[in-house]
TORKOL-4160 file (C-alpha; in steps of 0.2 Angstrom, whole numbers, padded with zeros to 4 digits, m for minus):
107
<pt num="1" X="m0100" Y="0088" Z="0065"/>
<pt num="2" X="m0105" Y="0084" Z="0047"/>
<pt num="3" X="m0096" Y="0100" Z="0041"/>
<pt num="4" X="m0081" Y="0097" Z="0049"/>
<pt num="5" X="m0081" Y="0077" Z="0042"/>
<pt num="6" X="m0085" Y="0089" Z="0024"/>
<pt num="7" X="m0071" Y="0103" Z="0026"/>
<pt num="8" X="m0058" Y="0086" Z="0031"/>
<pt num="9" X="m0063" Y="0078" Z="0013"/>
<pt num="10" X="m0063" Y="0095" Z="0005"/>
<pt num="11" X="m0043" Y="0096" Z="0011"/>
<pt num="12" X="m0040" Y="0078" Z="0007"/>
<pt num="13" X="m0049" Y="0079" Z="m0010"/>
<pt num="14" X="m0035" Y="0085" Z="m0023"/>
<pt num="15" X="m0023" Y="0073" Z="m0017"/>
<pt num="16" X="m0033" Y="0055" Z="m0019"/>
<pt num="17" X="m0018" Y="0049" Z="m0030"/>
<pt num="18" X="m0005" Y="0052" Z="m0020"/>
<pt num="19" X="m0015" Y="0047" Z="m0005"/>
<pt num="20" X="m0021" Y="0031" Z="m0014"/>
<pt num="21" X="m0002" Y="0027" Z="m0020"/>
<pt num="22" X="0006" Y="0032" Z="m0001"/>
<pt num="23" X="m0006" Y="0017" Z="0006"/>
<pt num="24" X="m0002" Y="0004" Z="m0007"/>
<pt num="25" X="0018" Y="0009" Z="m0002"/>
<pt num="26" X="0015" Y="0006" Z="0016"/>
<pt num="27" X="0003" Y="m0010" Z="0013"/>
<pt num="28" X="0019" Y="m0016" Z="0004"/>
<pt num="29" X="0033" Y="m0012" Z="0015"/>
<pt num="30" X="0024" Y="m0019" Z="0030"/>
<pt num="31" X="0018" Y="m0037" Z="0022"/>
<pt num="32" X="0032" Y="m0036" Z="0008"/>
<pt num="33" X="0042" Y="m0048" Z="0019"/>
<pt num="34" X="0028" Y="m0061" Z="0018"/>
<pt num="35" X="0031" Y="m0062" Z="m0002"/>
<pt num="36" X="0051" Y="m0062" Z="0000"/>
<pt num="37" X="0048" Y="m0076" Z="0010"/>
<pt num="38" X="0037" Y="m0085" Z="m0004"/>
<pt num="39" X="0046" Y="m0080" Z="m0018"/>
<pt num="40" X="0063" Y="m0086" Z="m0008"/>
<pt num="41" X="0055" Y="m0103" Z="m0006"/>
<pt num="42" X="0052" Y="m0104" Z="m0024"/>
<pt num="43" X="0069" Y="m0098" Z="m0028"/>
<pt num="44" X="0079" Y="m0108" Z="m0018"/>
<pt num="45" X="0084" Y="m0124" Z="m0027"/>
<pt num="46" X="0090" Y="m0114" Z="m0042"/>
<pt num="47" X="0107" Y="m0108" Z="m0044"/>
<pt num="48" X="0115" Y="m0091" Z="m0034"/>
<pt num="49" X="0115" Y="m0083" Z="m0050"/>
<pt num="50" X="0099" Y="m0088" Z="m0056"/>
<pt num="51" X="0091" Y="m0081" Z="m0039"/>
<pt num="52" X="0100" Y="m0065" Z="m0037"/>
<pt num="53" X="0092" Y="m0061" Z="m0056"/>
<pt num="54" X="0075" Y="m0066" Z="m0049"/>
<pt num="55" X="0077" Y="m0055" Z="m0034"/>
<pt num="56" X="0082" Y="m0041" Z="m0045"/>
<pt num="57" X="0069" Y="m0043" Z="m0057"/>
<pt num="58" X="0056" Y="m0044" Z="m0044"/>
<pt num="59" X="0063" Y="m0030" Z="m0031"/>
<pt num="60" X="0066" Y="m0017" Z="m0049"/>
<pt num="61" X="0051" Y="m0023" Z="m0061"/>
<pt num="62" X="0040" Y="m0033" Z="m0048"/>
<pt num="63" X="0037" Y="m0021" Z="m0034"/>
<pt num="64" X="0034" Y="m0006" Z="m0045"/>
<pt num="65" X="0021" Y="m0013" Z="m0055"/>
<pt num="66" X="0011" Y="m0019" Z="m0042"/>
<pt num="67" X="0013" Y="m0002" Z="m0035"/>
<pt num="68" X="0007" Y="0007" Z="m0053"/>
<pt num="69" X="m0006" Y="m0005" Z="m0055"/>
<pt num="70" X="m0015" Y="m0007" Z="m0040"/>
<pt num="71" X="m0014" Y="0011" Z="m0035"/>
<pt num="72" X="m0027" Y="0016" Z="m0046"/>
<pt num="73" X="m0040" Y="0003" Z="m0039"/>
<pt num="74" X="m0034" Y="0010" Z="m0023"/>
<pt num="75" X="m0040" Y="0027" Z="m0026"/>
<pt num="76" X="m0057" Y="0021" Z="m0034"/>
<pt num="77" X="m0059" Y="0011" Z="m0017"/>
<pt num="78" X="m0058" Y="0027" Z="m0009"/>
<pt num="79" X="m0068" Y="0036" Z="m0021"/>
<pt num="80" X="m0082" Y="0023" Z="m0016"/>
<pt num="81" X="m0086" Y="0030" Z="0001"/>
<pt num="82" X="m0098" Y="0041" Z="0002"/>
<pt num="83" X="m0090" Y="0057" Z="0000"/>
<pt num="84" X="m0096" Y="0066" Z="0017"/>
<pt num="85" X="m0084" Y="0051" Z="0026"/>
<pt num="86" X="m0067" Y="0051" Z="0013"/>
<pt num="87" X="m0060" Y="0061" Z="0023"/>
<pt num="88" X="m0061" Y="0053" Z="0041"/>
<pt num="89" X="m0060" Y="0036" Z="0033"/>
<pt num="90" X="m0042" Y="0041" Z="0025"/>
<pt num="91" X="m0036" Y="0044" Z="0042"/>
<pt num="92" X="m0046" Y="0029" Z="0050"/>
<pt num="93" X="m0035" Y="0018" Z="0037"/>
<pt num="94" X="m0018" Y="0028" Z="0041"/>
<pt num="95" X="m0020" Y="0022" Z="0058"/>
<pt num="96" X="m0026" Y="0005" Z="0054"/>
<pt num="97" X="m0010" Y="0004" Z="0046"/>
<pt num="98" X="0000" Y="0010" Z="0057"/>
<pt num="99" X="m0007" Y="m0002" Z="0070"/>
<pt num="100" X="m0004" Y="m0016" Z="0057"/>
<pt num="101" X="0015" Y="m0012" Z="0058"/>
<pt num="102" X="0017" Y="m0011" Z="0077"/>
<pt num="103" X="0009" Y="m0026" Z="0078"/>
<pt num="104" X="0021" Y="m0033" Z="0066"/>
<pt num="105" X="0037" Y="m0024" Z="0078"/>
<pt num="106" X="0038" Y="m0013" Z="0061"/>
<pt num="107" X="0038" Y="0003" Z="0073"/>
């Protein structure tokens, strides 16, 4: 059992990044709507004008910096597990999520 749990991190290994930046994504498009919401109610008694900029500024600037700078704490998270259970953890989180967004009627 313990070699296939080291031949599933063995293939997972290389892409960490990309693994650690595709869970950040999916963390964000499932709970994003909870921060529209906030930043909606902290918009709304400016002008149209005024909260269309906002929502631009956050959707264009916002959202991609949180996806660049919290990716690479992401990928050290991962990097913590012991190494022999990455690989089944990555795929433990994958459905986790994906649970998360059918209980949220994302799916």
């Amino acid at each position: 059992m313990q070699a296939l749990l080291l031949q599933l991190t063995q293939e997972l290994a290389p892409y960490y990044g990309e693994i650690a930046l595709t869970l950040v994504a999916t963390v964000m498009v499932v709970y994003g709507d909870l921060l529209n919401k906030q930043v909606k109610r902290a918009l709304a008694p400016f002008h149209f004008i005024l909260r269309t900029l906002a929502f631009v500024l956050i959707c264009a600037f916002g959202y991609g910096a949180l996806l660049l700078f919290v990716t690479p704490f992401t990928k050290q998270l991962l990097l913590m597990i012991p190494y022999v259970y990455q690989g089944i953890s990555i795929v433990a989180i994958f459905l986790l999520l994906g649970y998360l967004a059918e209980q949220r009627r994302y799916i």
